[in-house]
NUZA-887692 format. One record per residue (C-alpha): residue in one letter; x, y, z. Coordinates in steps of 0.001 Angstrom, whole numbers, padded with zeros to 6 digits, always signed. Each point is the difference from the previous one (the first is absolute). Example, Ala and Ser with C-alpha at 12.3 -4.5 7.8 and 13.67 -1.06 7.14 Angstrom:
residues 2
A+012300-004500+007800/S+001370+003440-000660/
***
This chain:
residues 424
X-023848-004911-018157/X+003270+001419-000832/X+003194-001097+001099/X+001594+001398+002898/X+002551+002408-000414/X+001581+002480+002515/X-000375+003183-000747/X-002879+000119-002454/X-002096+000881+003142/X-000113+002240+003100/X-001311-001987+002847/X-002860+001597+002028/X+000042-000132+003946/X-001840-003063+000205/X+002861-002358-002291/X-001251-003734+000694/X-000600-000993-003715/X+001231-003333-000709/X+002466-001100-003234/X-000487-003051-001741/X+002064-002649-001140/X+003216+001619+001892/X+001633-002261+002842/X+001229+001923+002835/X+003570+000852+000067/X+002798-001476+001958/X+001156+001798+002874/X+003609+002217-000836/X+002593-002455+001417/X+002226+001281+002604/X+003211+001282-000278/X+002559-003034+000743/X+002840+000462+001922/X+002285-001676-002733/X-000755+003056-002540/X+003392+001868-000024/X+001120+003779-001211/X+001560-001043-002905/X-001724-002845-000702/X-003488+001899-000004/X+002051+003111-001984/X+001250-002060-002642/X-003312-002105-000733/X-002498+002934+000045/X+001392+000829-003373/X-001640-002987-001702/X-003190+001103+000709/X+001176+003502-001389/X+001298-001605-002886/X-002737-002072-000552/X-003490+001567-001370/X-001150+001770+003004/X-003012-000142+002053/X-000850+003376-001206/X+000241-000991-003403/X-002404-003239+000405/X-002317+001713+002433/X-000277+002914-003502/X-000861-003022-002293/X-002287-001575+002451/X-002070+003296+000384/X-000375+000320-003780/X-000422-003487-000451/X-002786+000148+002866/X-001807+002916-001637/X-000248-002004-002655/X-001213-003106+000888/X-001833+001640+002313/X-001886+001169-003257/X+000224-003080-001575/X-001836-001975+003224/X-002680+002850+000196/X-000682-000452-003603/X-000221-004063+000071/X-002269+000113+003192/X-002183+002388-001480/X-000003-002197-003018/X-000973-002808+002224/X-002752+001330+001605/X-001693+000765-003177/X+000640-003363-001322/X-003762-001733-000224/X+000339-003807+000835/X-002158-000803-003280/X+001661+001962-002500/X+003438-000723+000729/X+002258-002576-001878/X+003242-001224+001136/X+002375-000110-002994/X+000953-003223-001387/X+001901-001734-001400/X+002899+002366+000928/X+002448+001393-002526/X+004039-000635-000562/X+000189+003739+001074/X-002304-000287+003695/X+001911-003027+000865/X+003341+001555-000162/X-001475+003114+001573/X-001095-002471+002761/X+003462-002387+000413/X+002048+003622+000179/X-002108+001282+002743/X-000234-003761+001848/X+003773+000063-000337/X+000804+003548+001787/X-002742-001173+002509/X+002190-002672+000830/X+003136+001919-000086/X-001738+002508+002227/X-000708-002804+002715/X+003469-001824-000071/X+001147+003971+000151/X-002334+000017+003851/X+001025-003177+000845/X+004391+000856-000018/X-000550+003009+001595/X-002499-001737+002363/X+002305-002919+000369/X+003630+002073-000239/X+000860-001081+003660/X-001255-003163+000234/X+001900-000673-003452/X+003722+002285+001087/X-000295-001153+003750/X-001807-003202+000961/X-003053+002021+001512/X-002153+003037-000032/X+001177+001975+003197/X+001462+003008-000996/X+001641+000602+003087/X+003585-000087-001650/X-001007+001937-003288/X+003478+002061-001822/X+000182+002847-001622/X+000322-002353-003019/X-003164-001951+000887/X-002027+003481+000108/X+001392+000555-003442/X-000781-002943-001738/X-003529-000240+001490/X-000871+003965-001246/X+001077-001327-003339/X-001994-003366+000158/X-002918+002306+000922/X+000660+002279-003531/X-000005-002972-001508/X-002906-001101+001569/X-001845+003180-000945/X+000850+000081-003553/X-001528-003487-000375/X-002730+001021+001567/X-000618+003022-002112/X+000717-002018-002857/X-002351-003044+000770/X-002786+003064+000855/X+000409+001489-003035/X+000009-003168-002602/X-003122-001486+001927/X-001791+003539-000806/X+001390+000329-003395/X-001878-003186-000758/X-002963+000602+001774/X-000400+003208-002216/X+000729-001264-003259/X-001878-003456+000468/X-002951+001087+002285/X-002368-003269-000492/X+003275-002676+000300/X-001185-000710+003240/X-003335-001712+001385/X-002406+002643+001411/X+000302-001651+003730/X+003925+000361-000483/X+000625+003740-001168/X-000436+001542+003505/X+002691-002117+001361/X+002085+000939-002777/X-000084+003655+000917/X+000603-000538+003204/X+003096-001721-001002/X+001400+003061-001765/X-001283+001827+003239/X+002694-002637+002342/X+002786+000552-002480/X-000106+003915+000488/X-000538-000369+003565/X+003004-002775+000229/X+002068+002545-001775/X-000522+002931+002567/X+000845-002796+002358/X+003006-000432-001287/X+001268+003386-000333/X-000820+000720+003984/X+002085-003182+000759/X+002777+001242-002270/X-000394+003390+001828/X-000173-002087+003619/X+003516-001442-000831/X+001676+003319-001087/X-001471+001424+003006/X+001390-002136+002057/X+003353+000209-001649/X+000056+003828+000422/X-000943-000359+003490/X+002843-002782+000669/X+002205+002442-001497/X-000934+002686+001969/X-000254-002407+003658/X+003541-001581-000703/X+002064+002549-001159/X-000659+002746+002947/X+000959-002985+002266/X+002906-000721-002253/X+000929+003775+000237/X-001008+000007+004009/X+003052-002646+000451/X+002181+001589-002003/X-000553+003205+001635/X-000151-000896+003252/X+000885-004085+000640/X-000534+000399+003970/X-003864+000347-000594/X-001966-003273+000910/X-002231-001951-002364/X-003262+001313+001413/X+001969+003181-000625/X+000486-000462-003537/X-003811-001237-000842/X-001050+003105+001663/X+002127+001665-002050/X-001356-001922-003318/X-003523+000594+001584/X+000295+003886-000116/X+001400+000073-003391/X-002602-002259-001446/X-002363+002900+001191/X+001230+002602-000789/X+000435-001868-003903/X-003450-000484-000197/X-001337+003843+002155/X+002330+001571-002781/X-000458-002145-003026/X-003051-001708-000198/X-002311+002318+001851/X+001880+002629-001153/X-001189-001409-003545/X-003347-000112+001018/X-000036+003905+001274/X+001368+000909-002951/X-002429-001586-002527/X-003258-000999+002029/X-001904+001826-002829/X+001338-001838-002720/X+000473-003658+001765/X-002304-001958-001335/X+001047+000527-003687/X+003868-000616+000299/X+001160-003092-000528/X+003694+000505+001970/X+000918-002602+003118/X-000643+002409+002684/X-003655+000896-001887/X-000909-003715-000514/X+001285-000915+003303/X-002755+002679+001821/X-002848-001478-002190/X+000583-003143+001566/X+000376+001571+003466/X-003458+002231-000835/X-002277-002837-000255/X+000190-000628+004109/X-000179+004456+000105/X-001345+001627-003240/X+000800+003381+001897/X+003385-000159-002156/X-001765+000270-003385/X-002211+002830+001347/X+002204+002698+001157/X-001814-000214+003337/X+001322+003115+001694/X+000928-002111+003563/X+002210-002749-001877/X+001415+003387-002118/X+000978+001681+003345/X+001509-002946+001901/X+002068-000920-002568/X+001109+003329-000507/X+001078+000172+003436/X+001797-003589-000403/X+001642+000493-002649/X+001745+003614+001230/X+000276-000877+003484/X-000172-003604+001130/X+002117-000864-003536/X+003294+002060+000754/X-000174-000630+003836/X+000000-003516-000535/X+003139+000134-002242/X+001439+002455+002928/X-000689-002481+002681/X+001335-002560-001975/X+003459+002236+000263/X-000142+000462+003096/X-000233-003762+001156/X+003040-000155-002564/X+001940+002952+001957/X-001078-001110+003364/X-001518+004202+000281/X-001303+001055+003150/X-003099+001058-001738/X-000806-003680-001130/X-002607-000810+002587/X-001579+003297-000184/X-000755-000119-004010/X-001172-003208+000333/X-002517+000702+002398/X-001227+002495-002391/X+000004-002570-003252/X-001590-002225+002398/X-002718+001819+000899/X-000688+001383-003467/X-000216-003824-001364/X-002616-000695+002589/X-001788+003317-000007/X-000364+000039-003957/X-001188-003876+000094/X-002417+000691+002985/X-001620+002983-002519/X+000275-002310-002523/X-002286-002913+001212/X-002158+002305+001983/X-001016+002898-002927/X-000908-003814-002005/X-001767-001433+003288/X-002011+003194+000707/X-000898+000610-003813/X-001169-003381-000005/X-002294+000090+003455/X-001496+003525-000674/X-000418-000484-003729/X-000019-003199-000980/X+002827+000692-002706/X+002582-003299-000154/X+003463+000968-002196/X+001076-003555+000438/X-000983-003031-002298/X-001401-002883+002736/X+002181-002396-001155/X+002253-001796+002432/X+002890+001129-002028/X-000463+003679-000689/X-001481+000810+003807/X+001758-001800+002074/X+003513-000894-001650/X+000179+003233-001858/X-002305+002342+001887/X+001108-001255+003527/X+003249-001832-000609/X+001900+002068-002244/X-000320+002681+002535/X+000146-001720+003123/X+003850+000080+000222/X-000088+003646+000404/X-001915-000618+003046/X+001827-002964+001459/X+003618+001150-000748/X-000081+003644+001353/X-002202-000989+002826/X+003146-002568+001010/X+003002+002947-001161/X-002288+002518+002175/X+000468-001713+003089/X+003472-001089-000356/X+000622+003791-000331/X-002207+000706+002913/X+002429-002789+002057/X+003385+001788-001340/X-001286+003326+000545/X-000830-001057+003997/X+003105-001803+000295/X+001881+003056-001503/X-002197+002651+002671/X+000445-002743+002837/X+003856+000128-000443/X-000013+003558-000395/X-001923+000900+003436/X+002596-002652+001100/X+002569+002124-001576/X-001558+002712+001503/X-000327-001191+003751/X+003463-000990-000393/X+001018+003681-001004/X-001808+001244+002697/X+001910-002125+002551/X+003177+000703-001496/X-000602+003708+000307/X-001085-000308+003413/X+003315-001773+000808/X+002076+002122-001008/X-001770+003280+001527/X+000261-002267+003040/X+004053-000664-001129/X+000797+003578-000537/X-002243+000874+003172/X+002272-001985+001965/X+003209+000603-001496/X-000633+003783+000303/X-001104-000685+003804/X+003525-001547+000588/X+001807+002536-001892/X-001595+002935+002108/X+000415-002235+003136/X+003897-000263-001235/X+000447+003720-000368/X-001959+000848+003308/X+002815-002637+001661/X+003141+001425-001890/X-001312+003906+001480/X-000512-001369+003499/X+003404-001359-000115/X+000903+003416-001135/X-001387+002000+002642/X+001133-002253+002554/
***
């Protein structure tokens, strides 16, 4: 069985296969509030400057072709081995035992490699919360997760390298764990690179959350703090409508054999909806529509809580109801393709259904439901204080009819006075 690797495969309608020897990922940690602007600005660059996650996700698809090759070969050398005929080699040469101390060693580089960026906040910070991650702790922890991956790759690749060129070192009982070995270190690798990924994304997203409230208060100090994370809320959206799913419109043919952070990033997201690697024509259409409509308005409303507009409430009804509308379609085209066919896109796994599947999305149901009716409330208030307005216009005009009525009554009576004195 080979080794898992995203992309090599299109997933089907009913994706539920399982992958072995990979532990589930962490969740992304949340954007702190300590991450500043410049802070988050200046320490991005050191993952730039640093091999990138593009470049390690390239080597670890080549080097997962290849040992991919490499296990299929050794397993199908295994199961032709007959229990009689085969010898274990022995006594060992000078050459297989420094073969087998070099790839011993980079499998225990590989695990002290897990263990600091396992451990990096219980070893920087006294504990493992990550409540009060920086900008810098996101940065250190993509690169402890490169480094992580390389040692992985590396450990993968000795263990196979000896399996290959010493195929009876082993006892017969202990070759099948062996290959399963390389199998983890391929698997830990790919782990690796999505955490890497996780912290950049999360990085970029800080970025993007602090800095349109940074530019809010600079713009416009009056506005209040729920104000300003509405502010950060819209902009976050209308970052990922534009970029990421704009990303996704743009090469949804092509995804599952790119290697970039958006690409890898929606391979991860696919396994709880493996609509996105098969240019299903709904997911095609709605995020079409999202990424030329709901995108720009959500920057636009963003302005407009900024410039206090009249038109605020209005657009945001509208961004509001297109977040819920699209999500309702969502989970219901899924639901009903699921009932009436029996086709599941999502993997069962607590993870990918209901963190990734259900909570990844869920936001877009709680937040605009909550923005929705505060609009609905500032939009009665406004219409209550206008037909206030209104009544009191009325009144006022009746007044003054009643005002001029009058005063024109006692001018007429004055003149009809001044000619009777006349005539008299």
């Amino acid at each position: 069985m080979p080794a898992y690797s995203p992309g090599n495969s299109r997933p089907g309608p009913n994706f539920a296969t399982d992958q072995k020897g990979r532990s589930p990922p962490s969740s992304p940690a949340s954007a702190a509030s300590c991450i500043s602007v410049e802070s988050a600005v200046e320490t991005v660059h050191s993952i730039e400057s640093s091999p990138s996650i593009k470049e390690l996700a390239s080597q670890l698809n080549g080097d997962l072709e290849k040992l991919s090759r490499t296990v299929q070969d050794l397993e199908k050398w295994f199961e032709q081995l007959n229990s009689d005929g085969y010898k274990r080699r022995l006594p060992w040469t000078d050459a297989m035992q420094r073969a087998f101390k070099r790839y011993k060693g980079l499998v225990d580089k590989h695990t002290r490699a897990h263990q600091a960026f396992e451990n990096y906040f219980l070893t920087t910070k006294g504990s493992n919360s990550k409540k009060n991650a920086t900008a810098e702790d996101h940065v250190e922890r993509a690169q402890l997760a490169l480094e992580w991956g390389r040692a992985a790759l590396k450990a993968g690749e000795a263990r196979a390298d000896f399996m290959e060129m010493y195929r009876k070192a082993y006892k017969l009982d202990g070759i099948q764990g062996h290959i399963q070995a390389v199998e983890n270190c391929v698997n830990s690798a790919q782990d690796a690179v999505e955490e890497a990924q996780k912290n950049y994304d999360t990085l970029l997203l800080s970025i993007v959350a602090v800095g349109s409230a940074g530019v809010a208060s600079r713009r416009n100090p009056k506005l209040s703090i729920n104000e300003r994370l509405i502010v950060s809320w819209y902009s976050i959206c209308g970052f990922l409508h534009c970029f990421f799913e704009g990303y996704f419109v743009l090469n949804h043919a092509n995804l599952a054999s790119q290697q970039t952070l958006f690409a890898q990033l929606w391979k991860e997201y696919s396994l709880s909806d493996s609509r996105y690697l098969t240019s299903d024509p709904f997911m095609l259409s709605v995020e079409t529509i999202t990424v030329l409509v709901w995108g720009p308005l959500c920057f636009f409303s963003a302005w407009c809580i900024i410039r206090e507009s009249t038109i605020r409430y209005p657009v945001q009804m509208m961004v509001c109801m297109g977040h819920l509308y699209g999500v309702i379609l969502y989970y219901a085209t899924s639901a009903a393709e699921q009932y009436y066919r029996g086709n599941s896109h999502s993997r069962p796994e607590f993870q990918y259904f209901w963190l990734y599947y259900v909570g990844f999305n869920l936001p877009w149901v709680i937040v605009p439901s909550f923005l929705l009716l505060r609009s609905i409330r500032a939009m009665r208030v406004a219409f209550a204080m206008l037909g206030r307005v209104r009544g009191l216009l009325t009144e006022l005009r009746g007044s003054i009819h009643d005002i001029n009525q009058r005063k024109n009554e006692e001018e007429a009576s004055a003149s009809q006075s001044r000619e009777d004195e006349k005539a008299a």
